[in-house]
C-alpha positions as CSV (number, residue, x, y, z in Angstrom):
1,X,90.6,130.4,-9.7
2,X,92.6,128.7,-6.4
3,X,91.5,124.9,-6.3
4,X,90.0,123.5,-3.4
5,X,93.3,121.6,-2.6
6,X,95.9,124.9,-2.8
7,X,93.1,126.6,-0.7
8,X,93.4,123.4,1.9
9,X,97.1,123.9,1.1
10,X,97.2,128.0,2.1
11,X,94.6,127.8,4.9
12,X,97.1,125.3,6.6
13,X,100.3,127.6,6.3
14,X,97.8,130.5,6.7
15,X,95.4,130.7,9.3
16,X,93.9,134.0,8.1
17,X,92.9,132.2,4.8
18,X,89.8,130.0,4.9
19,X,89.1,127.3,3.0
20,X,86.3,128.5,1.2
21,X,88.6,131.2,-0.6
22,X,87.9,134.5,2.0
23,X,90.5,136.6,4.4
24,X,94.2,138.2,3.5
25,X,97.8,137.1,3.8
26,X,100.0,139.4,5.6
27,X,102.4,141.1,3.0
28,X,105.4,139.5,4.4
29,X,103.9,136.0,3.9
30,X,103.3,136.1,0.3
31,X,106.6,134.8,-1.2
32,X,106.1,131.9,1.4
33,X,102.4,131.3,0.2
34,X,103.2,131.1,-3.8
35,X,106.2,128.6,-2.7
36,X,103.5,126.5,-0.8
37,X,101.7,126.7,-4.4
38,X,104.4,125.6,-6.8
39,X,106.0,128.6,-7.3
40,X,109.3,130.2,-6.4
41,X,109.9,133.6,-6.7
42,X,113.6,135.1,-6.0
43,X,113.8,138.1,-3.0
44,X,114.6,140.5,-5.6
45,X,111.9,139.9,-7.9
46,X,109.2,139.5,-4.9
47,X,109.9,142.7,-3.9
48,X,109.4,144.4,-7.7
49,X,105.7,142.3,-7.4
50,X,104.8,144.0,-4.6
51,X,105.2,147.3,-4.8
52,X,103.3,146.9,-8.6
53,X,100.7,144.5,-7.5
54,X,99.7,145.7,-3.9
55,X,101.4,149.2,-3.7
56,X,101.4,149.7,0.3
57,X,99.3,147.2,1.6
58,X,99.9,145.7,4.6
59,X,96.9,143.3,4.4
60,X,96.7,141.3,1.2
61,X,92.9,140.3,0.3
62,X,93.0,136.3,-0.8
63,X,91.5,137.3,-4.2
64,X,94.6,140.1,-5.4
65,X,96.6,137.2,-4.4
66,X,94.9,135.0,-6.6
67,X,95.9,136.9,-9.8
68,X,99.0,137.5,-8.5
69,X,99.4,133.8,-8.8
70,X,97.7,133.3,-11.7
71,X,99.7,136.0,-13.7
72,X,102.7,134.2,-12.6
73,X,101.3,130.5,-13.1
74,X,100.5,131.6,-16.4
75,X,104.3,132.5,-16.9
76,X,105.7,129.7,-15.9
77,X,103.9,127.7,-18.1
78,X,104.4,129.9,-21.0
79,X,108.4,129.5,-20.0
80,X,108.2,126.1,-19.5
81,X,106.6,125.8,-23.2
82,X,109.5,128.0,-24.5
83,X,111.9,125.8,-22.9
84,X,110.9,123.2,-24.5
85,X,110.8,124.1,-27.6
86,X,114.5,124.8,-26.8
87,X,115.2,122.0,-25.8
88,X,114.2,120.0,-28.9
89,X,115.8,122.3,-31.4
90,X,119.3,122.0,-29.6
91,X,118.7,118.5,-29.2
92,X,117.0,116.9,-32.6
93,X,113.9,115.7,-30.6
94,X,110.9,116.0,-32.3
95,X,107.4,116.7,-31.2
96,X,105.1,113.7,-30.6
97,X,101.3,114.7,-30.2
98,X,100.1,115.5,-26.9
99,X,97.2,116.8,-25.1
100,X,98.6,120.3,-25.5
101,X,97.6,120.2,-29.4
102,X,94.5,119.9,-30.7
103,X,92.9,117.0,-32.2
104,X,95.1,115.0,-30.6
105,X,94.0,111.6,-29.5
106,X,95.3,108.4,-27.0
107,X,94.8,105.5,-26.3
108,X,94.1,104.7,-23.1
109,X,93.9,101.2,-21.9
110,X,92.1,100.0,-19.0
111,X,94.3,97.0,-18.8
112,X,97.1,99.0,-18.4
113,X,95.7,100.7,-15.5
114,X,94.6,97.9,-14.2
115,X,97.8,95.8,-14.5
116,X,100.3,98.8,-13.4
117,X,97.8,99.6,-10.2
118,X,98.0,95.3,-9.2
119,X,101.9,95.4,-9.3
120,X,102.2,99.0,-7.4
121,X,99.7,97.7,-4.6
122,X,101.3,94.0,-4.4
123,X,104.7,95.5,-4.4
124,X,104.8,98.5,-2.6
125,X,101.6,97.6,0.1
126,X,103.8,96.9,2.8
127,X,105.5,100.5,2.8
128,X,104.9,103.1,5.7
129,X,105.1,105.9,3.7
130,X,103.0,105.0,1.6
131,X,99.7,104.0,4.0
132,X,97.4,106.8,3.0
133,X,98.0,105.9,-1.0
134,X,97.3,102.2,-1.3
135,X,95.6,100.2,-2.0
136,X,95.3,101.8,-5.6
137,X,91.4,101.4,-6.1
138,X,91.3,99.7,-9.9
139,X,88.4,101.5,-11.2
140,X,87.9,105.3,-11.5
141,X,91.2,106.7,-12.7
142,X,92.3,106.7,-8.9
143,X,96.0,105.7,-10.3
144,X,96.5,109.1,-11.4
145,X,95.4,111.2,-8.8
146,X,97.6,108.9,-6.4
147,X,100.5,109.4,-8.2
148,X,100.6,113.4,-8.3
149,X,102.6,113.5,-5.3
150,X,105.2,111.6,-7.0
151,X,105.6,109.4,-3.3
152,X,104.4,106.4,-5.6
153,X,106.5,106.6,-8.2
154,X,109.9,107.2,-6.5
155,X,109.2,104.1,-4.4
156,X,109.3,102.5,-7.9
157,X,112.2,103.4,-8.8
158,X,113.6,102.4,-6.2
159,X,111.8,99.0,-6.8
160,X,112.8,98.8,-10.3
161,X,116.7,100.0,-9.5
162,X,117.0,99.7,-5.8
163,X,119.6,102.6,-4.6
164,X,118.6,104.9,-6.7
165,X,116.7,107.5,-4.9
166,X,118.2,108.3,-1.1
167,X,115.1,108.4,0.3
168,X,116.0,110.4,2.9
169,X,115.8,113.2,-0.1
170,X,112.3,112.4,-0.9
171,X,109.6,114.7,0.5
172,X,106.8,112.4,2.3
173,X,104.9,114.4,5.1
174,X,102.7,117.3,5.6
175,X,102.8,117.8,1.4
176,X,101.8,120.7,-0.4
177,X,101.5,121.5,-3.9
178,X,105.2,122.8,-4.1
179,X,106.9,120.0,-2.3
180,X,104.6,117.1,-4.1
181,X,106.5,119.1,-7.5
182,X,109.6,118.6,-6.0
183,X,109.2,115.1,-5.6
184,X,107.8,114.9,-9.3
185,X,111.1,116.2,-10.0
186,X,113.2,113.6,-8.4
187,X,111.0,111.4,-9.7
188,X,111.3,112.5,-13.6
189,X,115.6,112.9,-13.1
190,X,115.9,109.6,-11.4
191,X,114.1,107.8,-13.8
192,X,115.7,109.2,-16.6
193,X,119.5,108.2,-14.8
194,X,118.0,104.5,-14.7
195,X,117.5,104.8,-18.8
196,X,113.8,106.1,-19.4
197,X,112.9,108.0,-22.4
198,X,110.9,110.7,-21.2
199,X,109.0,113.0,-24.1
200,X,108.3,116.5,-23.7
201,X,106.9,115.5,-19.9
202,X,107.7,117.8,-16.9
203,X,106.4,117.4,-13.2
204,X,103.4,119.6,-13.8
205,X,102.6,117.0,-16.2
206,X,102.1,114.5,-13.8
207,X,101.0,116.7,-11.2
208,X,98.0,117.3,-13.4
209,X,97.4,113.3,-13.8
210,X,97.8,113.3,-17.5
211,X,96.9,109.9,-18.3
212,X,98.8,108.7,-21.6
213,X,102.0,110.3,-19.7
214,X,101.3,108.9,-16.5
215,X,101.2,104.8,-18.4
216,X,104.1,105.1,-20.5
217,X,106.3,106.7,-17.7
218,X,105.0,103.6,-15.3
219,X,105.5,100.9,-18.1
220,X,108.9,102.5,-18.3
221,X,109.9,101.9,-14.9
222,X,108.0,98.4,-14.2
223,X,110.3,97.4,-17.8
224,X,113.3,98.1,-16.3
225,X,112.7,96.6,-12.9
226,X,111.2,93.4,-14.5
227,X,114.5,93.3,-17.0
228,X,117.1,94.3,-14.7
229,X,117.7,90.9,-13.5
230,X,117.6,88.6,-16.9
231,X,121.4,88.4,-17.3
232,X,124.6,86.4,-16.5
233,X,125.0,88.3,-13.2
234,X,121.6,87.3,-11.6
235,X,121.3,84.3,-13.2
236,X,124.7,82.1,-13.8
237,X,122.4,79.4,-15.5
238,X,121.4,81.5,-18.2
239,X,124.3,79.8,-20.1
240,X,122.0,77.1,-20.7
241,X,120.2,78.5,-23.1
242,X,123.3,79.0,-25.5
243,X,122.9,76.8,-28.9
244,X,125.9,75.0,-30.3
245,X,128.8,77.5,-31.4
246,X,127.7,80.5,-29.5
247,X,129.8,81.6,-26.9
248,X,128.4,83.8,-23.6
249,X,128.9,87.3,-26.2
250,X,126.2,85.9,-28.3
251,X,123.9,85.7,-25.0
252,X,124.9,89.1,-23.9
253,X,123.9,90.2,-27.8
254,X,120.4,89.4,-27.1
255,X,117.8,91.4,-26.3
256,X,115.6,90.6,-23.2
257,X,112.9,89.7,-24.9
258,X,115.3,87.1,-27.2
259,X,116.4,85.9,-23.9
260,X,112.8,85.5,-22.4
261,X,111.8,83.8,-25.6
262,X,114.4,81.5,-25.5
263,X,113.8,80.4,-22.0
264,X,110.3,79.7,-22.9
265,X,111.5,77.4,-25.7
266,X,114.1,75.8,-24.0
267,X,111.1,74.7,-21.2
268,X,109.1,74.1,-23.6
269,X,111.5,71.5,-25.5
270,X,112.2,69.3,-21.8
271,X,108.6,69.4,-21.7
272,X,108.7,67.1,-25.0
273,X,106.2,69.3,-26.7
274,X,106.6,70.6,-30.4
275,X,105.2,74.0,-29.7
276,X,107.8,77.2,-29.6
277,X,107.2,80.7,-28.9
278,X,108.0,83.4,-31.5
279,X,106.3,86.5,-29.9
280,X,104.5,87.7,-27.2
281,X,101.0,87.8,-28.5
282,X,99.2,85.5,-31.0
283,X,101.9,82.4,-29.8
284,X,100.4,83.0,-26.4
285,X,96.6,83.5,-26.9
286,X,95.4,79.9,-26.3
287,X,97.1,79.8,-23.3
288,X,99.2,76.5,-24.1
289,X,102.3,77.7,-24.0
290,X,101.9,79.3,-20.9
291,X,100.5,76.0,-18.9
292,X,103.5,73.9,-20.3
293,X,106.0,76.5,-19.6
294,X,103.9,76.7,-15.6
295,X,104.3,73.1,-15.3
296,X,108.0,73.0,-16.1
297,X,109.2,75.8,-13.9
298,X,106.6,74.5,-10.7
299,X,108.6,73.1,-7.6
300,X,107.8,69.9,-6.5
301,X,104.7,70.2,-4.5
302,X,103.3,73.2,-5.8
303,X,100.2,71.3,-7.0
304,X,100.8,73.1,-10.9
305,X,99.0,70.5,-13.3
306,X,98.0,70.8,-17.2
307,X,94.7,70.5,-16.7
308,X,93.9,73.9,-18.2
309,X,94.7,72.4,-21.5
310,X,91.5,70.1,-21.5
311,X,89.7,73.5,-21.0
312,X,87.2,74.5,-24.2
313,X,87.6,78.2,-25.2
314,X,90.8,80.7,-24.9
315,X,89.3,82.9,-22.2
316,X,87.8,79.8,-20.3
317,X,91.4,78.3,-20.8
318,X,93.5,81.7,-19.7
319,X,91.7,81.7,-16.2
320,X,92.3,78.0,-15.9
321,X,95.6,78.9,-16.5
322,X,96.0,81.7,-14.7
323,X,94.7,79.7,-11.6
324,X,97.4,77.7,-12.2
325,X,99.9,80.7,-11.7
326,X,98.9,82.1,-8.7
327,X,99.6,78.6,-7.3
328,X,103.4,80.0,-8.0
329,X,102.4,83.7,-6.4
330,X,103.2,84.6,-10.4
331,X,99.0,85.9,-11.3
332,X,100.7,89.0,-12.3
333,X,99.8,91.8,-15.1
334,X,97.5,89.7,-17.1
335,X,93.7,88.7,-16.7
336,X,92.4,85.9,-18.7
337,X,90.9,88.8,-21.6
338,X,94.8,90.5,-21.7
339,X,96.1,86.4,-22.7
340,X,93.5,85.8,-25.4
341,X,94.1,89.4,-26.6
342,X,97.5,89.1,-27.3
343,X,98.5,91.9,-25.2
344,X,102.1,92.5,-25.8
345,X,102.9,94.5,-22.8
346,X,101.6,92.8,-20.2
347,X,101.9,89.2,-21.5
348,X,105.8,90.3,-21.7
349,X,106.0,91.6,-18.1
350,X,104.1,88.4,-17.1
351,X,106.7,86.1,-18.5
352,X,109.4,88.3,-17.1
353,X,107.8,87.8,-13.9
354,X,108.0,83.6,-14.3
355,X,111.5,83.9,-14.8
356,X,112.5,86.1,-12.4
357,X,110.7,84.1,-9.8
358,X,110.9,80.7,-10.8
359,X,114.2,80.4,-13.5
360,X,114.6,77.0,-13.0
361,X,117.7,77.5,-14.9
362,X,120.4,75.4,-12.4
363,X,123.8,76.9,-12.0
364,X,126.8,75.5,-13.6
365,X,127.6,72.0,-12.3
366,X,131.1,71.1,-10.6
367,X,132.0,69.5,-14.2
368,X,130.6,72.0,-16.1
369,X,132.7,73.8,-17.9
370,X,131.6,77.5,-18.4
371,X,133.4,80.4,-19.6
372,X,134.0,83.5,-16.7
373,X,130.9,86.2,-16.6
374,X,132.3,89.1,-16.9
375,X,129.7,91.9,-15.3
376,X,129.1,94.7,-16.6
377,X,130.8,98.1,-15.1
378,X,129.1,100.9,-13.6
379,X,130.9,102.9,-16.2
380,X,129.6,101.2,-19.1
381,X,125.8,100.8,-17.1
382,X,125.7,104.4,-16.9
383,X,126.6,105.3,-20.6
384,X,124.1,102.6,-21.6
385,X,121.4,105.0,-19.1
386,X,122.3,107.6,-20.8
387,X,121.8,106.3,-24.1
388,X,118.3,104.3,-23.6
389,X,117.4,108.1,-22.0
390,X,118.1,109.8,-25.1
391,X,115.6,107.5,-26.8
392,X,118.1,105.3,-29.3
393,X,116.3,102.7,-31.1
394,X,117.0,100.1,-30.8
395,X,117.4,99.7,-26.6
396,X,120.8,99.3,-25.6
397,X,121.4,96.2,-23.6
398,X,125.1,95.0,-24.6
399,X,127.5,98.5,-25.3
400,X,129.4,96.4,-27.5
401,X,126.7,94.4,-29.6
402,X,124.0,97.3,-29.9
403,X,127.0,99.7,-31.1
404,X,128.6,98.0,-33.9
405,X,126.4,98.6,-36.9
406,X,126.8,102.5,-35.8
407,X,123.4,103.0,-35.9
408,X,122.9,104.1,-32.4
409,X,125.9,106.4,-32.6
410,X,124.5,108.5,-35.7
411,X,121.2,108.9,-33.2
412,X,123.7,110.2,-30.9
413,X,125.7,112.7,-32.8
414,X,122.3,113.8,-34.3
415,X,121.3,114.9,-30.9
416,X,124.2,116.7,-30.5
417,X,124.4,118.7,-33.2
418,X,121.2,118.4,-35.3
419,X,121.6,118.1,-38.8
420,X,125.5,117.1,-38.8
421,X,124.6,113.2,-40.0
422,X,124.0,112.7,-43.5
423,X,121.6,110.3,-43.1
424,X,122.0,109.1,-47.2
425,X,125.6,108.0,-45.9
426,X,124.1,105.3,-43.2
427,X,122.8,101.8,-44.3
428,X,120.2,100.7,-41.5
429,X,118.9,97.4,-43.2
430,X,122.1,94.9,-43.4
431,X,122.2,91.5,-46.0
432,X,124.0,88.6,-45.0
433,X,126.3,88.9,-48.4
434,X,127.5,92.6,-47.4
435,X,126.2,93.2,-43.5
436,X,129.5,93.2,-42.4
437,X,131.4,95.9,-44.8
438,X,128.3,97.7,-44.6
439,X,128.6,97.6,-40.5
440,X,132.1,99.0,-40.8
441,X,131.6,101.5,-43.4
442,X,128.9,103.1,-40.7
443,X,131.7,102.5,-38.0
444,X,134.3,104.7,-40.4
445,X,131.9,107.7,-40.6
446,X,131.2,107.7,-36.9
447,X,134.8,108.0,-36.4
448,X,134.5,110.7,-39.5
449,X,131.9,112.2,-37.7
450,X,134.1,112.1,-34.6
451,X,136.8,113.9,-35.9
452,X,134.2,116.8,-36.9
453,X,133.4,117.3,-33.2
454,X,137.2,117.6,-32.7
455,X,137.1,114.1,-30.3
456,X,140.8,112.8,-29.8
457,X,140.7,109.4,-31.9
458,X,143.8,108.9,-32.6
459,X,144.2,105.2,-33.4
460,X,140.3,104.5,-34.0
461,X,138.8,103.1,-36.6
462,X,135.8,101.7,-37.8
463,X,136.7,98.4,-37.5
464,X,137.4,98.8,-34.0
465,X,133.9,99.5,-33.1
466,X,132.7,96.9,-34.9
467,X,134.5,94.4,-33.5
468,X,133.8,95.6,-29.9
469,X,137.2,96.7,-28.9
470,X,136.2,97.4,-25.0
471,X,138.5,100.3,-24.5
472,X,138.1,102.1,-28.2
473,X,134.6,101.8,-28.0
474,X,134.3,103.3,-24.4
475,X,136.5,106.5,-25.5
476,X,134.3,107.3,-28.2
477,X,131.2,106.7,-25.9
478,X,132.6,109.0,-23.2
479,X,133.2,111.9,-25.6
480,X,129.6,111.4,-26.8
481,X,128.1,111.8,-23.7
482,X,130.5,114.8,-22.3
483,X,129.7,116.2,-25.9
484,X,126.3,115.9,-24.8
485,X,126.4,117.7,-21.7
486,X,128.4,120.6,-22.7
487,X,126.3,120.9,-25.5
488,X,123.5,121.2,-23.1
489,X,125.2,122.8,-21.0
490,X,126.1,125.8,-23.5
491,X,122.4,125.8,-24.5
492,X,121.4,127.0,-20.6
493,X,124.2,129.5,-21.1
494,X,123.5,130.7,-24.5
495,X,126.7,130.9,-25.6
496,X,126.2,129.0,-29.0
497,X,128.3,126.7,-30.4
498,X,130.9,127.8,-27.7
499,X,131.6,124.5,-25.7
500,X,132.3,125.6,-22.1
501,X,136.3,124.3,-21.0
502,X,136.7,122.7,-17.8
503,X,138.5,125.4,-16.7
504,X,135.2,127.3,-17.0
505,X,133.2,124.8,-15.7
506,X,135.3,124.8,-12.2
507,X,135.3,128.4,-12.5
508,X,131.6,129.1,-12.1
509,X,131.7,126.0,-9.4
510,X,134.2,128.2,-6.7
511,X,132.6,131.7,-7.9
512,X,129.0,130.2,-7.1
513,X,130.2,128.5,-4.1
514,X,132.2,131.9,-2.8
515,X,129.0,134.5,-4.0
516,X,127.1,131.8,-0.7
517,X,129.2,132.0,1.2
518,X,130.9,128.7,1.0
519,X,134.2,127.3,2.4
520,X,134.5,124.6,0.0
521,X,135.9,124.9,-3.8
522,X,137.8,122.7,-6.0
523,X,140.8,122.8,-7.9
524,X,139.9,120.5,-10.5
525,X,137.9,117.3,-11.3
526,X,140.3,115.2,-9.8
527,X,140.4,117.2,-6.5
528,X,140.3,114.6,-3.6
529,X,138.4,117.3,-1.6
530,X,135.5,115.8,-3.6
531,X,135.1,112.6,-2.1
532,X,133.3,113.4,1.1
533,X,130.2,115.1,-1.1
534,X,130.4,118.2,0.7
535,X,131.3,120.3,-1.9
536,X,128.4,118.9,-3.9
537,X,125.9,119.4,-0.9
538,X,127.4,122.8,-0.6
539,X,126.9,123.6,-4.3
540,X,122.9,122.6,-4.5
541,X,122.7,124.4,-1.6
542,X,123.9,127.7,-3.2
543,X,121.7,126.8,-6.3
544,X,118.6,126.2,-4.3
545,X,118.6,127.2,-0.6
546,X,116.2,125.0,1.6
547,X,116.7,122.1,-0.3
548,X,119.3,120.2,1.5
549,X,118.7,119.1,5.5
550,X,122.3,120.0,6.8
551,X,121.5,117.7,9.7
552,X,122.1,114.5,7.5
553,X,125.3,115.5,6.0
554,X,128.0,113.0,7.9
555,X,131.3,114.7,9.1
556,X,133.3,111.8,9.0
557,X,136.1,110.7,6.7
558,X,135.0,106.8,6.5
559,X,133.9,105.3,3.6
560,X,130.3,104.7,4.5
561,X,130.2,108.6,5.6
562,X,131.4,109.8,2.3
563,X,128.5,106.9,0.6
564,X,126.2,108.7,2.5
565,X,126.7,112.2,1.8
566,X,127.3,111.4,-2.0
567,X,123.9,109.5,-2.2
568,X,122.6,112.4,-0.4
569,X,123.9,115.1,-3.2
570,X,122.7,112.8,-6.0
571,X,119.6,113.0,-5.1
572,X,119.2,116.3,-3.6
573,X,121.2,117.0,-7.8
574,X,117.9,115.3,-9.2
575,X,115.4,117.1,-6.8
576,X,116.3,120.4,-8.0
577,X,116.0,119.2,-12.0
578,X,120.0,118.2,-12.6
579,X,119.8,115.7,-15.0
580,X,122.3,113.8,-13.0
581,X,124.1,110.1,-14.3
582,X,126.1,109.8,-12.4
583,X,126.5,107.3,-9.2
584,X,127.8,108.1,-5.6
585,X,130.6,106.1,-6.2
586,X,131.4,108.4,-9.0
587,X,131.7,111.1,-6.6
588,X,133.7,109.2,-3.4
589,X,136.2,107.3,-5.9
590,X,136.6,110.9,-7.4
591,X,135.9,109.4,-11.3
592,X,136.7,112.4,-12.8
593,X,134.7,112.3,-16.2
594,X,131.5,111.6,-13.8
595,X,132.5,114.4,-12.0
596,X,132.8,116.7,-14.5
597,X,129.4,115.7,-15.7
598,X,128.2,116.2,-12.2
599,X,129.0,119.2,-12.4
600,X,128.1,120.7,-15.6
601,X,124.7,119.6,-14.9
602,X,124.4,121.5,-12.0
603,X,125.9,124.4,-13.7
604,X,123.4,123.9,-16.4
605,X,120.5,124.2,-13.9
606,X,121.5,127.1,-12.5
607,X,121.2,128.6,-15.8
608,X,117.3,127.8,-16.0
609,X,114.9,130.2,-15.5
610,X,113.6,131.3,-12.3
611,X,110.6,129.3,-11.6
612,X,111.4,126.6,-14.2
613,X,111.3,123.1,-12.5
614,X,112.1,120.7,-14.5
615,X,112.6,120.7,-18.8
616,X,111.9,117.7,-21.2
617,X,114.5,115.3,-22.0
618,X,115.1,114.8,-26.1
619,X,114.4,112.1,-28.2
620,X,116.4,112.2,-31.6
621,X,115.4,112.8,-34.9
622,X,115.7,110.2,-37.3
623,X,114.6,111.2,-40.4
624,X,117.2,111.4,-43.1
625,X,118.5,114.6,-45.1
């Protein structure tokens, strides 16, 4: 059966269908009416559906159309499943439970909901585009029907990682079910190129609301947003928290929630208190913490006071507190219940709220002396993406620190070839006496495993890893991830264990751009004829007609035109189901390992099947042999 909404959906396209499921489409309109409902069917295949489902018919009665559409819904999902299932074997993920197997159960909590909706509707209430959609009404599961267009969660993104949807990409008026996919498309890609680990979840996924998904996808997001500014960069005074010895590579070693922890203390300690926090959930659930910590960070006039600590009761207490934060604009993702719970989530995103609005951490003084901050390259930001995507545990914050026990790696090569780790061979839990030979050792058999793959390491050893050579480290890395993607890459072709050459890659990139009709073609990845985006633009184009608005392309040579056109193909790359990394200044500077994977993803996506949107990222097995 047609829902009400694709029947709203038709009978707007299509006069002659009513909204109450009577009258016909003409025959000529019917490829046009399954694209309004999701689903894209090629000329050539439209034609074969025709003649089998209608014969001659001119006139095509609303219900014919309707099994039409379910016969070929029905595929798609089935293909989608398949896909999947693909997907993981290539790539060592393994199958979490979800609402697709039975007696499967989640948790769902209402605090969540309630917390994620708050920071969506204080965050994003001023948007134009997003009128009709907020406020996000708390109660009644409204947060996931409002986020099945996937308007709400791009905008996050972009809050979380500002840049990285071109929103001039994004579909926002006159929506239909098709168009709202797309944009659950861009949605899913982009947030996976900003380092989420997305499970077995495609847009139909969300465009069906389902819940658990829905959370852990927005926790995701809200993580990295509330994270992305608790370094050096953001915050030069960060250096304060160092203890004696450590130099600003022991900061960067630290985890976000090491560093939030030890800005609590270090409060907490020119507050003249003995208390200390050690986690994020029984430390916290009398509130204590919090109103010293509140009282520390306060400007001068702000009117913040300890008087919630003469307050009888943890819940009583909380709210007193809590009162005491929204004097700071900082009543954020916890209610009084979430503080005496223990939540961990939300009392984490609260205090990484606090800091990123009220740090209180001064920059270096004049005779201060401080070591140079050395930020962290797009290069090495976008391996670390790709990573934190693929699901390594731990998260990679530091490339250097989070690599040198090899741990990570092995998750790596394990999703690149399943089965190729001997797990026996990897020590995981490191002792003082022998951590370090035991780090190293894992570095050594990385390289071995390295060597397997037939990556040039010449002059790379263990030791090298481990000690956070910069430029080793990042070789290794690269081949990883353009392992990765060929690997991928070769999966959508089916040609095995075949890794595609480069030469092949550019091949099929001028064949598909001459089969449209295309002017533009390479002659390599280095080709300077890349910088302006065109051929990029062009190439989506030829993948996915329709997609691209040829009216924003910029003809210019400047440097802003070429910015513009490459953010354009990025995100036009994602919108199609590219799983794209790479960033526009990749494509204008002419970076060629970024553009190689540039363009091995969108080779690999014109390899999926026809009415296959978007397939599920991998998370890597871990599980020894």
């Amino acid at each position: 059966m047609l829902s009400r909404e694709q029947l709203q959906d038709l009978n707007e396209s299509f006069p002659t269908v009513s909204e109450s499921g009577s009258g016909f489409l003409p025959r000529s309109d019917v490829q046009t009416a399954l694209k309004v409902l999701g689903i894209d069917v090629p000329g050539y295949k439209m034609r074969e559906l025709l003649d089998t489902h209608f014969g001659n018919d001119g006139q095509i009665d609303v219900s014919k159309f309707e099994k039409l559409f379910e016969e070929l819904d029905a595929q798609r999902n089935q293909e989608a499943n398949r896909w999947k299932s693909q997907t993981k074997q290539v790539s060592g993920a393994y199958q979490v439970q979800s609402e697709k197997q039975d007696n499967a159960h989640h948790t769902i909590r209402h605090e969540e909901e309630v917390a994620f909706s708050n920071w969506i509707n204080s965050n994003l209430s001023d948007d134009a585009d997003l009128k009709r959609l907020l406020p996000v009404n708390l109660q009644g599961g409204e947060l996931y029907t409002k986020v099945q267009d996937g308007l709400i969660i791009c905008k996050l993104i972009n809050l979380a990682v500002p840049g990285t949807i071109d929103e001039r990409a994004i579909n926002k008026k006159n929506l239909n079910t098709y168009t709202k996919l797309e944009n659950l498309t861009l949605a899913l890609c982009s947030a996976q190129a900003i380092g989420c680990n997305i499970i077995n979840i495609d847009n139909i996924d969300l465009s069906k609301g389902t819940m658990h998904l829905v959370l852990g996808l927005l926790w995701q997001i809200i993580r990295i947003g509330l994270f992305n500014q608790i370094d050096l960069q953001h915050c030069p005074g960060l250096f304060r928290l160092l203890r004696d010895g450590e130099t600003l590579d022991d900061l960067r070693r630290l985890s976000p929630e090491e560093i939030l922890m030890r800005w609590v203390n270090y409060h907490l300690d020119r507050a003249g208190t003995q208390r200390r926090l050690h986690n994020f959930t029984s430390d916290i659930v009398d509130s204590e913490i919090y109103t010293y910590l509140l009282n520390q960070i306060a400007p001068v006039g702000s009117g913040v006071t300890l008087a919630p600590l003469n307050v009888q009761g943890n819940i009583p207490r909380a709210g007193a507190m809590l009162g005491e934060a929204e004097k700071l604009d900082c009543r954020e993702f916890v209610t009084a219940n979430d503080v005496a719970a223990g939540n961990y989530k939300l009392n984490l995103a609260f205090v990484a709220n606090l800091f990123n609005k009220h740090p209180m951490l001064p920059d270096p003084a004049a005779d201060e002396i401080v070591e140079d901050v050395v930020q962290e390259t797009r290069e090495e930001k976008t391996y670390r993406n790709w990573m934190n995507s693929m699901g390594v545990d731990p998260f990679v914050n530091w490339l250097y620190g989070d690599l040198q026990n090899g741990v990570v790696i092995f998750q790596l090569y394990d999703i690149i070839r399943p089965g190729m780790v001997t797990w026996k061979r990897v020590v995981r839990t490191f002792h003082k006496l022998r951590g370090m030979m035991d780090q190293i050792q894992n570095c050594n058999y990385a390289v071995e495993l390295g060597k397997q793959l037939r990556f040039s390491l010449v002059g790379i050893q263990g030791k090298d890893i481990y000690d956070g050579n910069q430029t080793l480290t990042l070789a290794l890395v690269w081949q990883l991830m353009r392992a990765y993607t060929l690997s991928v890459l070769a999966q959508c072709t089916q040609s095995g264990d075949s890794l595609p050459a480069d030469k092949d890659i550019v091949a099929w990139v001028n064949q598909k751009l001459a089969s449209s009709g295309k002017s533009t073609s390479i002659r390599s990845f280095q080709d300077s004829a890349i910088s302006d985006g065109k051929v990029v633009l062009d190439l989506i184009d030829a993948i996915k007609p329709n997609v691209i608005d040829h009216s924003l392309i910029k003809a210019g040579s400047s440097n802003d035109d070429k910015m513009s056109n490459a953010k354009y193909a990025i995100t036009c790359g994602r919108k199609i189901g590219a799983k794209i990394y790479a960033l526009p200044e990749d494509i204008v500077e002419v970076k060629p390992k970024m553009v190689l994977t540039v363009f091995a993803c969108l080779m690999a996506r014109d390899y999926l099947p026809d009415m296959k949107e978007v397939s599920a990222p991998v998370q890597p097995m871990m599980n020894g042999n």
